[in-house]
N, C-alpha and C positions, 0 to 999 in steps of 0.2 A: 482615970486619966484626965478629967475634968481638970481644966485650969484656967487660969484667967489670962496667964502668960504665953501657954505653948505655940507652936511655933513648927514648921514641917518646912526644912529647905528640899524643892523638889527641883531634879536635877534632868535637863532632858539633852543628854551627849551624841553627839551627829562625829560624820568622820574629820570633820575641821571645824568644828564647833560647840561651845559647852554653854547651852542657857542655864539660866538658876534663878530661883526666885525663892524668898523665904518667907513664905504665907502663915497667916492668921486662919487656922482651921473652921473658928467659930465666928468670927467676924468678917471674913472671908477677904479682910485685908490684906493688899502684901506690901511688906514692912520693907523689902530692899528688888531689886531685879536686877539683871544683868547678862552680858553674853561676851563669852570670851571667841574670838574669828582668828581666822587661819591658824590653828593649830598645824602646826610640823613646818609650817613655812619660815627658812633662814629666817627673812626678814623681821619677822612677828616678833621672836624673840619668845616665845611660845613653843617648844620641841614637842612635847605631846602630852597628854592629858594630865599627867600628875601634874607636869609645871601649870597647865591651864586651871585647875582645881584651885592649887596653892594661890594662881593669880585674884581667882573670885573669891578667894578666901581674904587677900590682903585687900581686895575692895568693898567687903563688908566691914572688916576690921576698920577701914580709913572712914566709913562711914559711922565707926563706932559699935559696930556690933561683934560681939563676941561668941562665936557659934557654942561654945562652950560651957557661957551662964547665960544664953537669952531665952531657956526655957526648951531648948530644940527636945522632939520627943521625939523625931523619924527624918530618916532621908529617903523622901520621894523618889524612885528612877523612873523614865517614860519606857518601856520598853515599845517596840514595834510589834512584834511577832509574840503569840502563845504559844502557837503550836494546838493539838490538842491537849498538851496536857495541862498550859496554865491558863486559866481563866476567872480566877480570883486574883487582887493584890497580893500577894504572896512575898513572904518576907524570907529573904536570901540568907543562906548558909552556904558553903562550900559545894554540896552537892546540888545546890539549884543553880550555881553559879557556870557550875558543869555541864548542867540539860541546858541551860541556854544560851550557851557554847554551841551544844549539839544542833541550837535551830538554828543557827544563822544559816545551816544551807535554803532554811525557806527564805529569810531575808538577809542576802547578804550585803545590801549594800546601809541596811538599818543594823540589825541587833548586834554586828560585832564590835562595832565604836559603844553602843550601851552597855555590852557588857565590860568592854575596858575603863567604861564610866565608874562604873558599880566597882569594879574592881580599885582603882582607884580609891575612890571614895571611901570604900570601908579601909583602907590601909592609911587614909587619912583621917576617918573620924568610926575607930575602931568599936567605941562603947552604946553609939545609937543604933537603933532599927534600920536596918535595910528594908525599904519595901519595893516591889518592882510590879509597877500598875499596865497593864497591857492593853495595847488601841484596839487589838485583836476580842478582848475578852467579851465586853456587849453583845457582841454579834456569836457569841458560843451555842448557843441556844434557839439559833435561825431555825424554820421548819425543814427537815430533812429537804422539800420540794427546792427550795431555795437556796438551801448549802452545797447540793449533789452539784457536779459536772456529769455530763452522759457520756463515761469513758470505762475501759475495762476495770469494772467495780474490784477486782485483785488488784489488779497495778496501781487504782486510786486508794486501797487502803491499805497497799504494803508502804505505799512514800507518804501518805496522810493529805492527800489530795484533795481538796473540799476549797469553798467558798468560806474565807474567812473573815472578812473584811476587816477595815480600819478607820482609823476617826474615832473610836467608838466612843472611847471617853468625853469625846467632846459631843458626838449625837446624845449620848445619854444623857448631860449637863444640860446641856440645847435643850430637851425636848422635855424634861424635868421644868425648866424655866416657862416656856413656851405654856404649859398648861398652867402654872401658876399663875403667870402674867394675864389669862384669860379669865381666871377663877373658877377651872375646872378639876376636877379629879383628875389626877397623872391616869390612874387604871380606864376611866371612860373615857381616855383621848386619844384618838386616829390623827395621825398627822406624820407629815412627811418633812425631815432637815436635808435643807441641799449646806453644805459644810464646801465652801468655795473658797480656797485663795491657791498658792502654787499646785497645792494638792488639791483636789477636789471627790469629793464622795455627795454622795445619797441614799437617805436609807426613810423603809416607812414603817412606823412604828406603829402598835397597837399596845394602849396603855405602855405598861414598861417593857414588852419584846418587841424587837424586833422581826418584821415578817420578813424583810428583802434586804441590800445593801448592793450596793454599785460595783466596790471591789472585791478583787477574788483572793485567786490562791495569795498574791502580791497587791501591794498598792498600783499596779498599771492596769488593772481591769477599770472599764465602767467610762465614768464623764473624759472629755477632752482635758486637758493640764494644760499646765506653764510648760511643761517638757515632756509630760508623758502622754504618749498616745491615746490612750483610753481604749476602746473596744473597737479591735482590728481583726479581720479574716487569720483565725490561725495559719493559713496555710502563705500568708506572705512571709513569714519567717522562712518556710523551707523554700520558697518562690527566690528568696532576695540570697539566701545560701547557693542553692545551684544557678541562679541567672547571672547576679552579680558578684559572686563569689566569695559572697562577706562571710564569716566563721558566724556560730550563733552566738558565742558572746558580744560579737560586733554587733549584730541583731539589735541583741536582748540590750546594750549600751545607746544605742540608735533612739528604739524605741522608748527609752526614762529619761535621756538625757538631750534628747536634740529631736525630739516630734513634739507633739500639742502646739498649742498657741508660736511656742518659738520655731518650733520646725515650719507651718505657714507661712511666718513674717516676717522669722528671727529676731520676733521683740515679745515676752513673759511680761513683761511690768503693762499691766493694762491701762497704765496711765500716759503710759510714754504710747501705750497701741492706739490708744483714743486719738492722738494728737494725729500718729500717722492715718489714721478713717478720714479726719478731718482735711487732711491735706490732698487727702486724693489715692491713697497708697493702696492696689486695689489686692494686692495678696495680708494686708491687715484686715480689710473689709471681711476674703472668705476666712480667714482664721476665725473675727469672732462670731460670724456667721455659723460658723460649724462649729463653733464652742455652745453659741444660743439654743442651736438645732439641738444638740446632742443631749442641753440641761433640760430642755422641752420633753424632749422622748421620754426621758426619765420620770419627768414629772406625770407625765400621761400616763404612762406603764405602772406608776406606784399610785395612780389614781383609781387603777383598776387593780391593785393588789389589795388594796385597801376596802372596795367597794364603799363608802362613807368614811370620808377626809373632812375633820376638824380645823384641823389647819398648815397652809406649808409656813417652815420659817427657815431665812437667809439669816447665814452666820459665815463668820472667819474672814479675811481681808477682803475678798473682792464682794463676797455676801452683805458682809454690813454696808461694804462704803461705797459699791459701785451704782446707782440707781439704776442706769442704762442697762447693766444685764440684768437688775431685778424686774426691772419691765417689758422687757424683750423675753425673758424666760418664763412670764406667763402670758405674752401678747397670743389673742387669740382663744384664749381660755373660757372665757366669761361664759358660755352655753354648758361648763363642765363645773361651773360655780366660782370661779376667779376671778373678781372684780376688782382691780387695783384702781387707788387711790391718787392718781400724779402727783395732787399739789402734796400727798402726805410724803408719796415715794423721794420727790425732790428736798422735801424738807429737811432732812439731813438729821443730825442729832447722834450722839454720840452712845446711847442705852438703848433699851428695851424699847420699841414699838410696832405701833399697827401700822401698816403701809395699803391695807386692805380700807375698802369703799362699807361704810357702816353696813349696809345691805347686804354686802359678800355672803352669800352663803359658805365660804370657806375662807377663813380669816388668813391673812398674810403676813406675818412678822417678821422683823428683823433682832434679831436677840445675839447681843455680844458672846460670844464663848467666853469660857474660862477654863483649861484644862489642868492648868496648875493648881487654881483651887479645887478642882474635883479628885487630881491626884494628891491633895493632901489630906481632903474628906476621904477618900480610899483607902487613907492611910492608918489613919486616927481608927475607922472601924476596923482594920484588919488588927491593929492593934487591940483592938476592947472584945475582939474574941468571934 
């Protein structure tokens, strides 16, 4: 499979939106990007995924690329959900297309737009690889202690009930990077990625397993969000069904779409949140307060899951670029070995760096994600066997 040319469009389809990027597996370049928005809305002009495909198709083309002779060896899918049964890149045929169909009851509001992604896709570029790399898959291998919920072990393994978390692809990339960046062996590195932007996760790694991770059965377990709750009393759901009389989908809509940081303050964009701190606005205050609080706990809790922590490293929108909750999510830390660095943390920069005080006993990094280069590295090996 070695080439000089090839080439991985990896494809990540949401319910009104279609990113694509067509990456350099070996130089880890991408040669084009893109995102097609509001799919099925009149206005877009955009009815639904096939026209959205053919759109990012006529947008490589106007850029001069030819999916056809630029070398393409695979098309990357993101899926959300594994299930237990996929947790390698896995290259789609009809009956895999089928099982994950079947999972969208765990994610329903991810895996059914990806597999109408996938589906598309192969009916538009019929002769390349299908691969379909899962957020879920990293985290397959969690220690039983860590994966269980304490609920009737029947009921939990007749519906496939477990901790399975997500990001994964991206903690794995992260935390690959994170030890290189140090010049340590990936195998003798303890360290902990908080993966922060609408979505957020945490997970603490040992060498390349993972011990813990934030999220559960869904991406609404664990950290505070942009819109999701993170880690609530189960029993508010049946509290807010018989008090207020909401249905549990109304619930379960509530809690992804209209709690975390926007349910507080009714503002997600922590740029526009910052402005209202500043003004005096004091329900942005507790939102990011309780966002800070809740990345703290975590960090504590996988400090002791870890017993000896290498390093934490902040990645994905609010991780790389917000300094203020990089500093506030380890304020306090220093007696547990977290020494941050201000004038480094403020320093800004756009790659890889240290944000941690030379002396840190426990190094602080901020390391760019790349998930589409890692789904296209995903690809290339599932490909070569």
């Amino acid at each position: 499979m070695a080439s000089a040319n090839r080439v991985v469009l990896v494809i990540n389809s949401g319910s009104s939106s279609l990113k694509y990027q067509l990456v350099d597996p070996d130089s880890g370049a991408a040669r084009a990007t893109g995102n097609v928005e509001r799919i099925g809305e009149e206005s877009s002009g955009v009815p639904d995924h096939d026209a959205a495909l053919r759109h990012a198709f006529d947008a490589l083309s106007e850029q001069g690329i030819d999916l056809r002779a630029c070398g393409l060896v695979a098309v990357g899918h993101r899926v959300v959900h594994g299930g237990n049964t996929f947790y390698r890149p896995t290259r789609v045929d009809d009956a895999v297309l089928d099982k994950l169909d079947e999972l969208s009851e765990l994610a329903p509001l991810h895996n059914p737009p990806a597999v109408k992604g996938i589906e598309v896709a192969r009916k538009l570029l019929p002769d390349v690889p299908h691969i379909a790399v899962f957020d879920t898959a990293f985290f397959h291998d969690m220690p039983p202690a860590a994966a269980t919920y304490a609920i009737d072990r029947g009921l939990a393994e007749r519906w496939q009930i477990r901790r399975y978390g997500f990001h994964g692809t991206s903690h794995r990339y992260v935390s690959e990077q994170a030890a290189a960046f140090l010049g340590r062996p990936l195998r003798g590195t303890k360290q902990i990625v908080l993966h922060l932007g609408n979505g957020c996760s945490a997970s603490a790694i040992a060498g390349t397993r993972p011990l813990d991770t934030s999220m559960g059965l869904t991406p609404l377990e664990g950290l505070v969000m942009g819109t999701r709750s993170g880690d609530i009393d189960p029993s508010i759901v049946s509290y807010l069904c018989h008090m207020a009389k909401m249905g549990v989908d109304e619930v379960e809509s509530m809690l992804n779409q209209r709690s975390g940081v926007l349910g507080l303050s009714g503002e997600r964009d922590f740029r526009r949140l910052r402005a209202m701190i500043e003004s005096g606005d004091g329900a942005a205050q507790l939102a990011y307060s309780v966002f800070t609080h809740r990345l703290r706990k975590y960090i504590g809790a996988y400090l002791a899951v870890l017993g000896h922590t290498d390093v934490i490293t902040f990645t994905a929108g609010i991780g790389e670029n917000d300094a203020a909750v990089r500093r506030d999510a380890v304020s306090g830390l220093e007696e547990l070995g977290v020494v941050l660095d201000e004038r480094r943390n403020l320093g800004g920069g756009r790659g890889a760096r240290q944000i941690s005080a030379e002396d840190s006993p426990i190094a602080v990094l901020v390391i760019p994600t790349n998930e589409e280069l890692a789904i296209a590295r995903d690809c290339v090996s599932a490909l070569s066997g």
